[in-house]
N, C-alpha and C positions, 0 to 999 in steps of 0.2 A: 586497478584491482580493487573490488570491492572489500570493506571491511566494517566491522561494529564500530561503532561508533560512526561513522561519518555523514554529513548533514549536506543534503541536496536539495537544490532549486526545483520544481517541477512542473509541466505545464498545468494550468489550472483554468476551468471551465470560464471563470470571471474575472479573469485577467490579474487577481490576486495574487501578492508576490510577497507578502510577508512570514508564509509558511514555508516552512521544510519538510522533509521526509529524514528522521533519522534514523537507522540503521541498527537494531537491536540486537538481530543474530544471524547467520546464513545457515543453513542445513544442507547438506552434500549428502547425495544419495549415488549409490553407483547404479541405479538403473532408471532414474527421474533428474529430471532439472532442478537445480540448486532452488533454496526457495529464500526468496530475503525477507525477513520481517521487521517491520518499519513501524515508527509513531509519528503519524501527522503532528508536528507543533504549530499552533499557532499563538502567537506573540498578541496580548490584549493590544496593542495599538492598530493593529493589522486593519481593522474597519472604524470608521467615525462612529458610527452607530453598534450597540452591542446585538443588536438584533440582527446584524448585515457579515456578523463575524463567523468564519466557521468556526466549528467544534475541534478541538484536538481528537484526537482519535488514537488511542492509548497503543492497541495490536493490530497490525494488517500484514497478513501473508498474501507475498504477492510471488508468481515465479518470477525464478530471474528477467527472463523476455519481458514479462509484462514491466517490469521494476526499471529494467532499461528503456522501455518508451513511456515511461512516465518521464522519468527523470532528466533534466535537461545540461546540469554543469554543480560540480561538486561546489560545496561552501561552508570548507571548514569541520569542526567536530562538533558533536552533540552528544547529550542525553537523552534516550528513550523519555517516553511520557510518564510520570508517574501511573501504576498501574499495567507499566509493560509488562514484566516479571511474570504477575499472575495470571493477567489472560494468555500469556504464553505458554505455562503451562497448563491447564487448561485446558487448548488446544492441541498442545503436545499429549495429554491423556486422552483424549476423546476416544471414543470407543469403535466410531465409523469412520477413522480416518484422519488425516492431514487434510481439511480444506484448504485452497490456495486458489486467489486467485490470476486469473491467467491471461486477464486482458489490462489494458495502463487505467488508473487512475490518475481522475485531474481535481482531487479538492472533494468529492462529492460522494458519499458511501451509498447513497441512493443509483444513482447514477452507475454506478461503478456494478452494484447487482442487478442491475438492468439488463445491463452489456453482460455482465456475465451469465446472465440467464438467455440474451440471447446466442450468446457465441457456442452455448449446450443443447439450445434447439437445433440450431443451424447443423450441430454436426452432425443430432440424428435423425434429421430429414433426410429422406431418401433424393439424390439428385435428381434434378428434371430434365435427363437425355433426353 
């Protein structure tokens, strides 16, 4: 059972394994998919070089789906990133919506809106019967 606070392993593009995914808050909607919102941590020792390290990444909504194929085995509890709070809200106010995204991340927020730009092409292209 998924819950706040809890701090997960996750597949990562560069084989990087010092980061987490913690678990800020779930949102439950009765006619959408639960949405988990997570802050990448990453721990200064994580890369030898500071330039080779990724970024913490403070607020990421992700849907549930996508939150389960990132995530590989629970480890433990955590603290959201400093800065969770308020881009949560924030995003909780936005005026066009709940963004969430809905494919896995692995480490990479570039990457991550890639995919998900292309997985919103893909579904409004017309099939090729």
């Amino acid at each position: 059972m998924l819950a706040a606070g809890q701090s997960w392993r996750f597949r990562s593009h560069d084989g990087e394994t010092a980061s987490r995914l913690v678990i800020g808050a779930i949102l439950a909607f009765e006619t959408a998919e639960r949405v988990v919102c997570v802050s990448m941590i990453t721990p200064e020792q994580a890369a030898t070089e500071p330039e080779e390290r990724p970024g913490t990444i403070a607020f990421l909504p992700l849907s549930e789906a996508a939150f389960r194929a990132t995530v590989t085995e629970i480890d433990g509890t955590g603290e959201p990133a400093d800065g969770f709070s308020a881009e949560f809200e924030i995003w909780r106010g936005d005026p066009r919506g709940l963004s969430v995204f809905t494919v896995p991340f692995d480490g990479s927020l570039d990457r991550l809106i890639a995919r998900q730009m292309e997985a919103i092409v893909s579904e409004r292209l017309p099939s090729a019967e």
